[in-house]
N, C-alpha and C positions, 0 to 999 in steps of 0.2 A: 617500873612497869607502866604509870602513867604515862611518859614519855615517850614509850615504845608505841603504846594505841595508838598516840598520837601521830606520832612518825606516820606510822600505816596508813592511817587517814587521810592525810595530808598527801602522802603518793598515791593514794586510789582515788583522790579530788582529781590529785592533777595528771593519772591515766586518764579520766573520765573525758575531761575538757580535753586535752590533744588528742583522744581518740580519731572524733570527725575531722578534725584539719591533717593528723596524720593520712586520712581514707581520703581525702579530695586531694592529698597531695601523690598517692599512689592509686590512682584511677586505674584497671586494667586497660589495656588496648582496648579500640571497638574491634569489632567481630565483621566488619568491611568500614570500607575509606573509599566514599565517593570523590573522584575526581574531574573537574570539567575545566572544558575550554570553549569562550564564545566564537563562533561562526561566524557572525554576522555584526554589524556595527546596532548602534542603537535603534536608528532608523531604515529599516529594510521589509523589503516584500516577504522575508519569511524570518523564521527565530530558527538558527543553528547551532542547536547547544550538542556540544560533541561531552559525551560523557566517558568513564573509564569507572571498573570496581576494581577495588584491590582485596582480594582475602587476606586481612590481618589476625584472624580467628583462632590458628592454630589449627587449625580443621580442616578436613576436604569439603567444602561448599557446591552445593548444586547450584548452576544458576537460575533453573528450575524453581528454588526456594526465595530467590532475588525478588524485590521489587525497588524501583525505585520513583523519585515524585521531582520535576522539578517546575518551582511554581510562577505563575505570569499573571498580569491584571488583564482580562481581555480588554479589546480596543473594538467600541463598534456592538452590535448586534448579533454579527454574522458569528456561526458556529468556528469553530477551530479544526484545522485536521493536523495527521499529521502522517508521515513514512518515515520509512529509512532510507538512508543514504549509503551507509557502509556499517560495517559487522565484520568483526573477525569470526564470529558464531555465523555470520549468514544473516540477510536481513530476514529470511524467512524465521530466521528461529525469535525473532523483536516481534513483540505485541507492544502497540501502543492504544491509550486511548484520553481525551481530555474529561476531564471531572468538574465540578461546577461546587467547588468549600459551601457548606453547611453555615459557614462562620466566616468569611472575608474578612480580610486585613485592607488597609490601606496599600498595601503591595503586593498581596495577593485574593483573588477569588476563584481561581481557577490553578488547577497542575496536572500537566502530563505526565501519566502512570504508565513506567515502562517494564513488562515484566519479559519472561523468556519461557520459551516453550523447554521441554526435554534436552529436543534435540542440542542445544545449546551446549549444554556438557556440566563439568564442574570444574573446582580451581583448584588446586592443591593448595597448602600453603603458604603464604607468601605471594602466589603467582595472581595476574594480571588480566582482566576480560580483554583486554586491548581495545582501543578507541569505537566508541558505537557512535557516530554520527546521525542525527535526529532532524529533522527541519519539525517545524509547527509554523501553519500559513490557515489565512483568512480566503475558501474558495470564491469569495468574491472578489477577489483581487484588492484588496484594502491592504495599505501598507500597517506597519506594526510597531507601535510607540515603544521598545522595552527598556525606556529608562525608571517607569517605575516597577518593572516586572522584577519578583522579589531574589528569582534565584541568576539572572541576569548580573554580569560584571563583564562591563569593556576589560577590567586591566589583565583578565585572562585567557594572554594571549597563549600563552603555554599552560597545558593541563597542571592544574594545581586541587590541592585539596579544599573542598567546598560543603562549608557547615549549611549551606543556604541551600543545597540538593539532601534532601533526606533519601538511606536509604533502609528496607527492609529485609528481615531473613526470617524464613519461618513464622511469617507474619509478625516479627517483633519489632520494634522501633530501636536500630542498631547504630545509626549514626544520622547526624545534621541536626536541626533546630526547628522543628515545623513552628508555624507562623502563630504566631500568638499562645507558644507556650517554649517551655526550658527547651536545653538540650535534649538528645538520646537518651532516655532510662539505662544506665548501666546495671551493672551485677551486683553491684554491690550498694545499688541504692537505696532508698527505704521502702519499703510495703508501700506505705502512702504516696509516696514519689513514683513507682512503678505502674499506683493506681491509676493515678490524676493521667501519666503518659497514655494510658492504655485509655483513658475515658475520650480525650485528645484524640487520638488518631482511629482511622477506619480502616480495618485488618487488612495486610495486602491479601490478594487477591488466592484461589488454590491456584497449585501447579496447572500446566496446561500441558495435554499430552503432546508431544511430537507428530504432528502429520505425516499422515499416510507418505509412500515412495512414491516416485514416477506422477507427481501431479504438476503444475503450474495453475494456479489464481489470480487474479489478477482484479481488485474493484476501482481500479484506476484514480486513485487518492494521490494526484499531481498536482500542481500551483501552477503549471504552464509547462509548454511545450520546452521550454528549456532546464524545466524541473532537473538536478542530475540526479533522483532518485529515478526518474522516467527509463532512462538511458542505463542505471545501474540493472535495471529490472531487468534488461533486456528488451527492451523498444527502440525504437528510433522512428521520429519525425523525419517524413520525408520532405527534400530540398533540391532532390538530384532531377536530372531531365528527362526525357522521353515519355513514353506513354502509359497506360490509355489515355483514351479521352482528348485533350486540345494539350498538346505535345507543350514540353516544358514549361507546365504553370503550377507546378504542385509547390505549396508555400506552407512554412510554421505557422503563418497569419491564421489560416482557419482550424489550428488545433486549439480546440480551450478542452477546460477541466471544470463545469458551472455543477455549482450546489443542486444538489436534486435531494428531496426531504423522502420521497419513496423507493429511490434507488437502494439499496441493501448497505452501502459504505455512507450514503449521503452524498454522494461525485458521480459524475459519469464523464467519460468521451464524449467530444463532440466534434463534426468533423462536419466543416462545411465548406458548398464549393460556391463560389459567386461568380457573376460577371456583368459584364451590359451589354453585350452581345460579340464582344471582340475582343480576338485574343489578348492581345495586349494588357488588356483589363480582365485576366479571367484569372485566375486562382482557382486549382482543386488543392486537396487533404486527403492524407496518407497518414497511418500510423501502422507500424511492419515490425515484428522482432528483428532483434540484430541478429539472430543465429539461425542456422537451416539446420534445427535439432529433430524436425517433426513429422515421423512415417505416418503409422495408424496410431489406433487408438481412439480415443472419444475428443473432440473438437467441440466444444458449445458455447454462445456467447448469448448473451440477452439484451436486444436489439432495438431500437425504435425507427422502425421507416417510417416515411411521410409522402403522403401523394400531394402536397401543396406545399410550393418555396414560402420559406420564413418571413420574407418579404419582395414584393414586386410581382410580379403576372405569373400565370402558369404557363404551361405547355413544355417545358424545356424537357430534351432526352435527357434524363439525370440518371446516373447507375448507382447505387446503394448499396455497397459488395462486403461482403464477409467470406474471403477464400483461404486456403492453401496453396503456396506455389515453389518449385523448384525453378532453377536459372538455369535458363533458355538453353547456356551453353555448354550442358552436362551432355554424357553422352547418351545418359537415361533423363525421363521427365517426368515431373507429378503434377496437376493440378486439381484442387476440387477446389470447386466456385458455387457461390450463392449470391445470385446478384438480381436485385429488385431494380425496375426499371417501372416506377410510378407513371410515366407516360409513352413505355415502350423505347422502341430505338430501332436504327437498322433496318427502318421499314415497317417492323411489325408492333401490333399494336400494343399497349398496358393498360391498364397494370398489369403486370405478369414478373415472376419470381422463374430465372432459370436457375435450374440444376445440374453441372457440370463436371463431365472427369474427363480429362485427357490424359490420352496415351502416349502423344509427343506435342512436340511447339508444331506440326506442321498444320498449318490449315485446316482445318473439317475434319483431323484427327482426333475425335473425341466423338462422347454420347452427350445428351442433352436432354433434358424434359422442360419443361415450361407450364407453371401454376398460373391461370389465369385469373386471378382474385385481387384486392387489396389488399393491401399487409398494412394501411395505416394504423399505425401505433407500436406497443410493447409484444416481440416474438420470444421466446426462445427456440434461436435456432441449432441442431442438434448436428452433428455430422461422423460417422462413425466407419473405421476403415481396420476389419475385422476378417480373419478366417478370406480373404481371397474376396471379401464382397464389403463395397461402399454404399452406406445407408444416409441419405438425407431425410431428415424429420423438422417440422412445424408445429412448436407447440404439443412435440407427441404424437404426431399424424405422421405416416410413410408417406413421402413424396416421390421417391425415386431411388432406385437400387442398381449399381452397375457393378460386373466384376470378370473375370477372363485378363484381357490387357488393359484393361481402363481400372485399373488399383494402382494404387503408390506403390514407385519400388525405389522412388530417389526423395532425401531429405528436401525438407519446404520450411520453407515461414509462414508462420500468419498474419495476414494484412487486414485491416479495414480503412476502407476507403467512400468517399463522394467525389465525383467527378461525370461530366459532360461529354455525351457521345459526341453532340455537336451543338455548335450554336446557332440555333434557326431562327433568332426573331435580336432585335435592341432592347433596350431599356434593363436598369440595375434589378435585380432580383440574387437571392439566397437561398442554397439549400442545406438544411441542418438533418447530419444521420447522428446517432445518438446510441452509445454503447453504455449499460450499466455493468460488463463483469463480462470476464473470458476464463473459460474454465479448460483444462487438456486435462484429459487420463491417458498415459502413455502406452498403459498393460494391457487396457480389456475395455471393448464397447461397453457404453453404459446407456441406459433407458432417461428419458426425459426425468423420471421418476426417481433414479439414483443420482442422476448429476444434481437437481433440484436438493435433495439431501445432502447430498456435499456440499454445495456451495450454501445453503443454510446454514450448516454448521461451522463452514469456516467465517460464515462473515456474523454469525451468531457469538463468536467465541471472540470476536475484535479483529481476527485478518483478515487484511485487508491486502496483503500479496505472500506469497507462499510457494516455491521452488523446490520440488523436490525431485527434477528429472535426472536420473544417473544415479539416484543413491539406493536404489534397488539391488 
């Protein structure tokens, strides 16, 4: 009988000890598998970390419930941004925003938090978000060291799995290694190990609902004119020739994207046109959507005219435009214009703001108003093409109303532009117009007052661009 205790003892010692190595040797799956691949060399004007989630769960997963972190040393002073580039969800449905660690590493103080709104969708199991494409740049044009950057690796060049991107579900910590502590808490870890994880990390973030239909936002969070999230948005920098203004000078040169700390994203547009008095040497700026998707509906953008070039003398015809236009060679035609002319043009005097709808491309085929006041500084200009009648507003002020044949009946784009009626004098001088945010409602005129609310709350909630035209 003694023999036997003893027996028993002796195998419930040595259940006790293989227990934990039996449990570390059968880890469940994590519950997602981040995967990434670098963009971008070590040394480059922006960080291109293309990331992928994989549902390894067993579950249907929202990506709604996703979050993910991947972490960089900043380089410099200057604030971080960031956009999207591609999404098989749609970049509308990618929130990104940079975070500033509580507790820095040597290789990290900083990570981009990227979660997903609704619309996003969810994964079945087993199945793939497919490649989301991220840039992260310095708007001050500062290049970007990421060799110490912690979730950074040259050698992936093909998406692989990456313990160094944590990601979240349900606010849990599901997979990677955050930066000065273990791996993921699994399921089967201890109380205490689950704790220390949880003390460690800051919850992701709640779901974020799905955006309203039929809108376009836009807070112009680019690195440059050759940004390809710029162009994925649907924009394009103009480069092509003819007119207005002094015929084939429109250049990339005067698009930038500069840090603004009171703009609503932290970026604005900036569109400027120079010269020294002759063509040769004169450059305008143009930024236009690629697609003529845009009848009526609500048009607003939030604008900065200037009655005095940035640098060198005044007096120049300068035009300062925020319009709508349909191409020339339709056999119907749309235009509404808003175009500030800080020191007039054409003869007539400024500052003065006209108001414009035409009916066709032919000459004197249109209505017009003309606000004779200053507009130097921050507008929001409002434009709205409702029920048969075109509304322009200032800051919430009626300007001018036309309707009969002078309404949109043919698709347009939206343009803003700076460029020169003409060049009346020598010497170098610059003019800077300056957009912080473009906002369309496709369905229904909106009041200074509702658009103001929207765009709060989208640029409230971290978007920073948002597409929802056609999914009405």
């Amino acid at each position: 009988m003694a023999k036997l205790l003893l027996l028993v003892v002796v195998l419930a010692a040595a259940g006790t000890a293989l227990r934990p190595v039996w449990s570390d040797a059968h880890q469940p799956p994590p519950e997602l598998t981040v995967r990434y691949k670098a963009g971008a060399p070590a040394t480059a004007a922006a960080a291109r970390p293309w990331l992928e989630v994989l549902n390894t769960s067993g579950r249907r997963v929202s990506l709604g419930d996703v979050a993910l972190r991947y972490y960089y040393t900043a380089d410099g002073p200057s604030p971080y941004a960031f956009n999207c580039v591609q999404a098989s969800t749609g970049c509308s449905a990618v929130v990104g925003k940079s975070v500033a660690m509580d507790a820095p590493t040597p290789t990290a103080d900083h990570y981009l938090e990227i979660t997903f709104t609704k619309a996003a969708g969810a994964l079945a199991p087993g199945a793939k978000s497919g490649a989301i494409g991220l840039q992260l740049y310095r708007p001050d044009g500062g290049k970007l060291n990421q060799s110490n950057d912690r979730s950074f690796s040259p050698t992936h060049d093909t998406f692989q799995a990456s313990k160094l991107v944590t990601g979240y579900l349900d606010g849990r910590h599901v997979w990677g290694d955050e930066p000065g502590g273990d791996g993921a808490a699994s399921a089967s870890s201890s109380p205490s190990a689950r704790s220390s994880a949880s003390a460690r990390r800051s919850a992701a973030p709640a779901v974020r609902p799905a955006p309203p239909s039929g809108i376009l936002f836009d807070d112009f969070h680019y690195s440059g004119p050759r940004d390809p999230a710029l162009h994925a948005h649907g924009w394009l920098v103009r480069t092509s020739e003819g007119g207005p203004g002094i015929r084939n000078t429109w250049s990339a040169d005067g698009v930038s994207f500069p840090a603004d700390k009171d703009a609503p994203g932290g970026q604005v547009l900036q569109l400027r046109a120079a010269t020294d008095g002759t063509r040769q040497n004169t450059t305008q700026a143009e930024v236009h959507t690629t697609g003529m998707t845009f009848v009526t509906g609500t048009f607003a953008a939030r604008i900065h005219f200037t009655d005095r070039p940035t640098s060198g003398a005044n007096g120049d015809h300068v035009n300062e435009s925020f319009y709508m236009i349909s191409p020339h060679h339709r056999a119907r035609y749309s235009e509404l214009d808003n175009e500030y002319q800080p020191n007039g043009g054409w003869g007539a005097p400024g500052p003065r703001l006209d108001t414009t709808t035409w009916r066709s491309a032919v000459e004197g085929d249109r209505v017009t108003r003309a606000t004779n006041s200053s507009l130097d500084g921050w507008h929001t200009m409002v434009t709205t093409a409702a029920h048969g009648v075109v509304t322009y507003s200032l800051d919430g002020k009626v300007l001018f109303r036309t309707s009969g044949g002078y309404y949109p009946t043919e698709n347009m784009s939206v343009n803003f532009n700076t460029w020169f009626v003409d060049l009346p004098f020598g010497g170098k001088r610059t003019w800077d117009m300056q957009v912080a945010w473009f906002y369309h409602n496709a369905e229904r005129a909106q009041s200074l007052q509702e658009v103001e609310k929207a765009v709060s709350g989208l640029a409230g909630s971290g978007t920073s661009y948002v597409n929802t035209l056609g999914t009405s």
